[in-house]
N, C-alpha and C positions, 0 to 999 in steps of 0.2 A: 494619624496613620494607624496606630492603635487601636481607636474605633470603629475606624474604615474596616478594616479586617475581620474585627469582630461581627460586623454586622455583612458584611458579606458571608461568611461563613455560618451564621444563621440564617440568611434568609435564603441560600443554597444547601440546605441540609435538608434531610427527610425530619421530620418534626418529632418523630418516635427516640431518636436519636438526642434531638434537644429536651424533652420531656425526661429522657435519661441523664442527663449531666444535670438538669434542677435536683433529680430526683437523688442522684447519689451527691452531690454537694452538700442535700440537706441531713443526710443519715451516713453521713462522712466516708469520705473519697478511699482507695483504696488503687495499689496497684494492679495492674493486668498487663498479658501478653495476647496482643491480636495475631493469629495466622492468616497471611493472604494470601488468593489463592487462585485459580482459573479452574472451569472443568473441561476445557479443552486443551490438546499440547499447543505449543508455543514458543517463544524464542521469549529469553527476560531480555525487556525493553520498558524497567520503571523508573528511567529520570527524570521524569516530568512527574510522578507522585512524590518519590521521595525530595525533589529539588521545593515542590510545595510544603511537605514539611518541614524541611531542612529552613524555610522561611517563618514559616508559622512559630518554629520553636524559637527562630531571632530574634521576630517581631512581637511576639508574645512570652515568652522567656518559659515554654513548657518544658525542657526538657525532655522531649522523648527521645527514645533511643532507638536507633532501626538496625536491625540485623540483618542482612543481605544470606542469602543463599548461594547465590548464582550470582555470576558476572556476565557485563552487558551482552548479548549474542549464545547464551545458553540456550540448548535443548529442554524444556521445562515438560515434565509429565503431566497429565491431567490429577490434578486434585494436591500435587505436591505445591507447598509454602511457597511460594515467590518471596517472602521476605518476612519476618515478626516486625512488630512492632513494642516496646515497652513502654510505659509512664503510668502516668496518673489517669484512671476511667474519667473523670470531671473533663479531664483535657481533649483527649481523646475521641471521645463517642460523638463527638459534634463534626469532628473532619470526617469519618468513616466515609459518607456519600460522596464528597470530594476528591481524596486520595482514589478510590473506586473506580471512579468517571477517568482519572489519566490511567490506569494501568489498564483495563481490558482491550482499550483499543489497540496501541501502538503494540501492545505483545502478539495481537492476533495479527495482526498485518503483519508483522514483523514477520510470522510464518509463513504466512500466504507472500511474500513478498521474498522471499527465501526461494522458497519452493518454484517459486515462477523464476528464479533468477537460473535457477538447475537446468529446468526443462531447456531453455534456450543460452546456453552459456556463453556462445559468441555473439548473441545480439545486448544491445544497451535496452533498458529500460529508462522510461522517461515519466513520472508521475503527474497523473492529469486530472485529477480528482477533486483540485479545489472546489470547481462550481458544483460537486457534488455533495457537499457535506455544508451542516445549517451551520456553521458560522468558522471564522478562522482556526480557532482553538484547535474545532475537530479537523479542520485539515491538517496543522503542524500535526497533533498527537499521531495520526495517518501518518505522515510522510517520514517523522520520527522514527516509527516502525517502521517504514520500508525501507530506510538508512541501518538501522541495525541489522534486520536481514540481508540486507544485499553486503554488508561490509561482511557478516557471515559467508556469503556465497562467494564473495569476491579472492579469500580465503582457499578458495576451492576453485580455484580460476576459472571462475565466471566473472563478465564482464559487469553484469548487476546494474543497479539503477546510479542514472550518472546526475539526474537533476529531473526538479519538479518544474511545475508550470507558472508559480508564481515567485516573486521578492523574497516574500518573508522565508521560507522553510530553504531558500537556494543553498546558504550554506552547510545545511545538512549534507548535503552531498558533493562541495566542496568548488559549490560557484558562486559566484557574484550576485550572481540575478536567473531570475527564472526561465526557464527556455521556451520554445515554440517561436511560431511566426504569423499566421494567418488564422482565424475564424473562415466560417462559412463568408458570414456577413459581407467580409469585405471582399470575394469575390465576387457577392451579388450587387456590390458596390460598383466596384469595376467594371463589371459588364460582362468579363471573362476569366478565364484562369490566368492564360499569360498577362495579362494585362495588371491582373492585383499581382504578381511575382514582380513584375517591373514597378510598381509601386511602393513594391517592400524592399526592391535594391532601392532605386532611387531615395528613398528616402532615409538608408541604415546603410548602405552600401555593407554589407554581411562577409563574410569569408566564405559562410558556405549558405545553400542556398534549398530550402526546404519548400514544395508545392503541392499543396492540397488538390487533389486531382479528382475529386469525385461528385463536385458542384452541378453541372451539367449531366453527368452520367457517361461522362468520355475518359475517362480514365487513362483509355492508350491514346487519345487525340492528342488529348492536352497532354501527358507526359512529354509526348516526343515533341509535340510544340515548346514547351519550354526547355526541352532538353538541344532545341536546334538551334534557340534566342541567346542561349546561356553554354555556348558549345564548351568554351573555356572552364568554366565551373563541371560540367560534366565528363567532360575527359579527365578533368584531375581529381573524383572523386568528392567532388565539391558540391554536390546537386543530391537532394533528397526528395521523391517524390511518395507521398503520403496517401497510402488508399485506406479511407476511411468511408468504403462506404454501405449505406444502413443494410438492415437484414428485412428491407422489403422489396428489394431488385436482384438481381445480378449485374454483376461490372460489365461494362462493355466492351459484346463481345463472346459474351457469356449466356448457357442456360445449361438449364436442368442434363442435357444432353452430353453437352460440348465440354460442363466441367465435368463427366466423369471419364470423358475422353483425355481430358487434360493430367487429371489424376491418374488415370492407365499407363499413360504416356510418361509419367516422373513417379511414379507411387504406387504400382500395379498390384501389390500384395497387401499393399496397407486397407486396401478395400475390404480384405478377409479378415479384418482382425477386428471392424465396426458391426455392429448388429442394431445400436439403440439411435433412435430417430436424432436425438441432439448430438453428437457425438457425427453424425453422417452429414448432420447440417452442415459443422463444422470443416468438412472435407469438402462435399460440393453443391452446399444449398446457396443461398441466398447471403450477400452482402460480403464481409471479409473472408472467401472460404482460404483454403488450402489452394485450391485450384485458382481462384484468383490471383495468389501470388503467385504460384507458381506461371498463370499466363502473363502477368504483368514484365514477369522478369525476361520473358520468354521475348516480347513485342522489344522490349528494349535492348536486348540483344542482337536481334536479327537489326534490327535500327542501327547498329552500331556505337549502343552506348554500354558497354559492360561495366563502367565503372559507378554509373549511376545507381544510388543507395535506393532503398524501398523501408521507408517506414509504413508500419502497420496500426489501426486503431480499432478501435469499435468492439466493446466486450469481448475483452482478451484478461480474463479472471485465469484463475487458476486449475481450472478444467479443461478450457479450451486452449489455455499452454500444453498442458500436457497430452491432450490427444493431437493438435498438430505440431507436436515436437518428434513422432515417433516419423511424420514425414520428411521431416528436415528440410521444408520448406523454405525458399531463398529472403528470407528475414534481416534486415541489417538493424533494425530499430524496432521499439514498439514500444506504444501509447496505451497507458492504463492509466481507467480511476478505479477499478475492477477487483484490486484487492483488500481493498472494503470487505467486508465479508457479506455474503449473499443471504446465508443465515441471520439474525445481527445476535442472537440469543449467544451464539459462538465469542463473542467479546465479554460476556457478564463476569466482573469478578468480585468474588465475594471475601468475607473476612468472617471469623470467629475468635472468640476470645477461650485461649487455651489455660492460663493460668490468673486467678484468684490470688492478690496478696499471698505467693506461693505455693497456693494448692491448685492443683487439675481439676478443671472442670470443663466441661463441653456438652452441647445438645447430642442424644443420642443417635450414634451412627458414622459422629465424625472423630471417634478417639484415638484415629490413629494419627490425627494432626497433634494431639497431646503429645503420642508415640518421636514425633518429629521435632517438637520441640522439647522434648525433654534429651535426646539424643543430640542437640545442636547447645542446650546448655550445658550440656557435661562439658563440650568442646571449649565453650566460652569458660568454665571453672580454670 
């Protein structure tokens, strides 16, 4: 097991790093204190670096010692310590790219995943971003962050995110297993919308009942058709109908026209306060606008279904919360993998070593992490 480790944490390291631990091994070891650190703000969300070392130090008998700043769901400033580290340089400088790779993501989501819980406080969030990220790891570390955030938000009563799309991360947010119900696929399986909705009762028999409605590009067809199959589920609240659809049409029903008519009609001023092309998209272009839900809700009302839920999908990051939250859009749910970061530069997080076998040192520019750690060891004295 011993070996195991070793040799995964070599062959996962940047090599500058291992060249380093030969190098001070042979002209004898010494201690250090690494600061680590983000340059963007962010929410501390490092239990998955620290719970890696907390292993390493088991499994490999390092002793390092990690000093915390912040507790989980902290506001974290750009360039301030997320956390020191102490031990032995030999030990140490071989994890740095390791430990690194868990902390920048989940603290940035963690933000964006916060921040998105704000804009829309009575709707759930639902994390949908496995098939977007290269392998399991980076989904947990994602979903991890968006389980800190939203317990942040939730704090603040918002509703926040209630569950992700797959098994593995469900518990983070306090389920069994992962939510969703349908792909495209299996309605192109089906033949129809109602038809894969009856193929998902029949075979789960559900409590409640979620339908992907943008397959064909009938959106209000198929809503009400499954909302007239399923009456029982829809009068009680039990029925969720999912507009997810791309930003190369409008929902049916809809154009350039008719959604600014729709917008006028529920949001008349909110038009004065967009100027920038993406931001207007958002209101009444193409695919999930503002105006699409807002017509969605509108067709199912007049139908006689007001209790029927409207989940939303489709590049719903953390911009496009915020500019259709100021409409207050009829929203009960919404589906992201979106707060990933769109920059990804915004995740990098870095480390420097502050102290020398008890003296300060640091590359020039960054002495006020010395400034930070020498005020956090007084604390510790």
């Amino acid at each position: 097991m011993v070996k195991k480790l070793e040799s995964y944490i070599q062959q996962n390291t940047d090599k500058y790093f291992t060249h380093t631990k030969e190098i001070v091994k042979k002209h004898g070891d010494t201690q250090v204190v690494y600061a680590v650190f983000l340059r963007k703000p962010a929410l501390y969300a490092c239990k998955l670096a620290l719970n890696f070392i907390y292993d390493v130090n088991q499994q490999l008998n390092y002793k390092i010692k990690i000093i915390e700043n912040f507790q989980e769901g902290d506001v974290v400033a750009p360039g301030e310590p997320l956390f020191f580290i102490k031990g032995s340089f030999v030990n140490i400088s071989e994890l740095e790219t390791l430990f690194l790779q868990k902390v920048g993501i989940p603290c940035t989501c963690a933000w964006n995943a916060y921040h998105m819980a704000l804009t829309f406080p009575k709707a759930k969030f639902i994390s949908m971003l496995a098939r977007h990220c290269v392998n399991p790891d980076m989904a947990y570390s994602c979903e991890y962050g968006a389980s800190v955030g939203s317990a942040r938000a939730q704090k603040e009563d918002c509703l926040g995110f209630i569950g992700s799309s797959n098994d593995l991360s469900a518990a983070l947010f306090g389920q069994k297993e992962g939510l969703g119900t349908m792909p495209h696929s299996l309605i192109g399986y089906a033949g129809s919308t109602l038809n894969a909705v009856k193929m998902f009762y029949d075979t789960f028999h559900p409590e409640q009942i979620t339908a992907l409605v943008d397959y064909f590009g009938k959106e209000v067809t198929d809503s009400l058709a499954v909302c007239k199959a399923f009456p029982e589920f829809a009068n009680n609240g039990k029925l969720v109908v999912r507009l997810d659809t791309h930003g190369a049409r409008y929902m049916e029903g809809l154009n350039y026209d008719k959604s600014y008519d729709v917008i006028e009609k529920y949001a008349k001023k909110s038009l004065l306060n967009y100027k920038h092309k993406e931001d207007l998209h958002s209101l009444v272009g193409q695919g999930v606008s503002a105006a699409a839900i807002f017509y969605l809700r509108e067709k199912l009302d007049e139908a006689g279904f007001p209790k029927v839920k409207i989940t939303v999908s489709s590049g719903f990051n953390l911009h496009k919360c915020m500019i259709l939250s100021q409409l207050k859009p009829p929203i009960d749910i919404i589906g992201t993998g979106s707060y990933i970061p769109t920059i990804w530069s915004d995740t990098n997080a870095t480390s420097d070593i502050v102290e020398y076998n008890g003296i300060s040192s640091i590359k020039k520019g960054r002495e006020y992490l010395i400034k930070r750690w020498l005020k956090k060891k007084q604390k510790l004295c």
